[in-house]
C-alpha positions in Angstrom: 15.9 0.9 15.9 13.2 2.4 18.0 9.7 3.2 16.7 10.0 0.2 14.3 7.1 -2.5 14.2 7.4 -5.3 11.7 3.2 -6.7 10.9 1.3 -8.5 8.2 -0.2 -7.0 5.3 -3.3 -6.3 7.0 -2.7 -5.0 9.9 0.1 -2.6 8.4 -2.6 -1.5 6.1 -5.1 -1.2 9.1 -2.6 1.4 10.6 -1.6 3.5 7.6 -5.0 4.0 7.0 -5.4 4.7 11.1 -2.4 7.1 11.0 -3.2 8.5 7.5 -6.8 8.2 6.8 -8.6 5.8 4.4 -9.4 7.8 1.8 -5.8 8.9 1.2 -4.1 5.6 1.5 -7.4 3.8 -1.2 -5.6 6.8 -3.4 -2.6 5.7 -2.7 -3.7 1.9 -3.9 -5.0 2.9 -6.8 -2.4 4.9 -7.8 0.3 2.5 -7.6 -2.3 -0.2 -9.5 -2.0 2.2 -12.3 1.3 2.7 -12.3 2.0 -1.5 -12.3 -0.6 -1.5 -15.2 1.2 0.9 -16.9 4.7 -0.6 -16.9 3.4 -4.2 -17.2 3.6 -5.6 -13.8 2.6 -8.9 -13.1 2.5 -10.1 -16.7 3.7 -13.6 -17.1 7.2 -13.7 -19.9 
């Protein structure tokens, strides 16, 4: 597979917001922290 780079957390999320910009991927976080909220993610059963 070409183009394919396998990194840590924080150096993916350095380059998303590199390729994408930071303000859209922090919308992007916070968005999918509401969405885990919403359905219950994380909660201990």
């Amino acid at each position: 597979m070409a183009g394919i780079r396998i990194r840590c957390r924080a150096h993916n999320q350095f380059e998303a917001e590199r390729v994408f910009g930071a303000g859209f991927m922090e919308e992007k976080r916070e968005a999918a922290q509401r969405a885990a909220a919403e359905r219950g993610a994380g909660t201990v059963a």
